[in-house]
C-alpha positions as CSV (number, residue, x, y, z in Angstrom):
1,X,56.4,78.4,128.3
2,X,55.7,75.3,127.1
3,X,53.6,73.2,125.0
4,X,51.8,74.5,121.9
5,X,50.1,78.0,121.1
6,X,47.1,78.3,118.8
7,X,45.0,81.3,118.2
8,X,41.4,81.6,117.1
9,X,39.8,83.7,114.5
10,X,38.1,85.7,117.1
11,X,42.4,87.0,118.2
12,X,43.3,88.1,115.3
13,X,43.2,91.7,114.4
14,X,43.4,93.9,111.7
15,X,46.0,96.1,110.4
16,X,45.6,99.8,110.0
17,X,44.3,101.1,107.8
18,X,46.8,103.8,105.4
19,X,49.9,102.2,107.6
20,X,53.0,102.0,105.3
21,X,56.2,101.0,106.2
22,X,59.3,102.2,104.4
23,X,61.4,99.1,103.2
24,X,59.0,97.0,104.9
25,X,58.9,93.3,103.9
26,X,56.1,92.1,101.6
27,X,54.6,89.0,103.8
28,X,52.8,85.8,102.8
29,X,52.6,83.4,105.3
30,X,54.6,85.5,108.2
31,X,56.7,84.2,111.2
32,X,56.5,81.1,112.5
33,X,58.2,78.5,114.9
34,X,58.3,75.0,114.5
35,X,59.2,73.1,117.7
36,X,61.5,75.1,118.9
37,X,63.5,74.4,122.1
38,X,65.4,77.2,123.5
39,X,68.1,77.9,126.1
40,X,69.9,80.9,127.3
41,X,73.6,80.4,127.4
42,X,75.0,78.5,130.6
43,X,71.4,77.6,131.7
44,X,71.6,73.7,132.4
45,X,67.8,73.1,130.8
46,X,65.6,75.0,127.7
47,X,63.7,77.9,128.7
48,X,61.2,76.6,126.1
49,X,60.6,73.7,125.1
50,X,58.5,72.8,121.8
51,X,57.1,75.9,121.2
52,X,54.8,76.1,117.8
53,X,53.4,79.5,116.7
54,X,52.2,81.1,113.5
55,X,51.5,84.8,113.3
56,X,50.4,85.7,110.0
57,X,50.6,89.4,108.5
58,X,48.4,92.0,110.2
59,X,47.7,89.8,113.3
60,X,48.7,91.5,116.6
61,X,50.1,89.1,118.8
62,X,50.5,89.4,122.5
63,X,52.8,86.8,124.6
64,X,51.2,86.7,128.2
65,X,52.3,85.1,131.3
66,X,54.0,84.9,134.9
67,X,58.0,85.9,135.6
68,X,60.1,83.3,133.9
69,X,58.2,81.2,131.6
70,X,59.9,82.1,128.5
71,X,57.8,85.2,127.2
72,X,61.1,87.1,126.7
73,X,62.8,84.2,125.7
74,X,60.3,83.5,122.6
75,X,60.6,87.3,121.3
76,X,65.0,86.7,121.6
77,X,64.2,84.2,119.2
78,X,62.4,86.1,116.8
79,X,64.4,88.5,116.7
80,X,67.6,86.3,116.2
81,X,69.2,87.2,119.8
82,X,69.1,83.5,120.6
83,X,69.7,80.7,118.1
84,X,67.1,78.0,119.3
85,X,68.6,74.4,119.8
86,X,66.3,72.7,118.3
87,X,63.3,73.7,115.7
88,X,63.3,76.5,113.5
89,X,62.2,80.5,113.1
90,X,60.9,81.3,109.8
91,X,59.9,84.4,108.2
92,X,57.6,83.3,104.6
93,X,58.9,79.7,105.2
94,X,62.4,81.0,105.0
95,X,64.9,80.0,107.9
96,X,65.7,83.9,109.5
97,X,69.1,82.6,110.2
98,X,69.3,82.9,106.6
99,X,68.1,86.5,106.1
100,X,71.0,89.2,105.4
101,X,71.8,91.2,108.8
102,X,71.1,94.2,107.3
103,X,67.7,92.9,105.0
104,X,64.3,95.1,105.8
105,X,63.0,91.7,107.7
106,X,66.3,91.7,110.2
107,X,67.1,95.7,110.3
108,X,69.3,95.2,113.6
109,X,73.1,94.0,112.4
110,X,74.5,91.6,114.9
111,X,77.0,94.3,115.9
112,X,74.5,97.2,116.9
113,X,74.3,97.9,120.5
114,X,71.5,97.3,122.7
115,X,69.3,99.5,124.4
């Protein structure tokens, strides 16, 4: 996956209606990530390379695409599993390398198991 994503008015959809969260995150701008380059650890070259997306709140976004071009890569990122090398993951222009392990945006500490 590389290159730049963008997304139309026409893709973005609405959130339910009545849907509440407990301890859910009041968002502004959402997640983003700004040229971010990412490499799984002992891989001789990035996965991705310059990836820019924005998802704001309520927008359902879907990463689509053949075996090995970063799809699971890009979601490891967002949810902090893999530092990128270069660029940066935000959450509300925040860095989420920054966010508490434990904070409502990052509810996974970096000791729970996986499934």
């Amino acid at each position: 996956m590389t290159g730049r994503a963008n997304t139309t008015a026409g893709d973005r959809a609405e959130p339910a209606s009545g849907l509440a969260l407990r301890g859910a995150l009041a968002l502004h701008s959402g997640l983003a990530l700004h040229g971010v380059h990412l490499r799984h650890p002992g891989a001789d070259r990035d996965a991705v390379r310059d990836l820019h997306l924005q998802v704001t709140p309520g927008e359902i976004l879907c990463l689509v695409g053949p075996n090995g071009c970063g799809k699971s890569t890009t979601l490891a990122a967002l949810g902090r599993d893999l530092r990128p090398r270069r660029g940066s993951v935000t959450l509300d222009g925040g860095d989420v390398w920054s966010l508490p392990a434990a904070s409502p945006a990052c509810p996974r500490s970096p000791s729970a198991p996986r499934v």
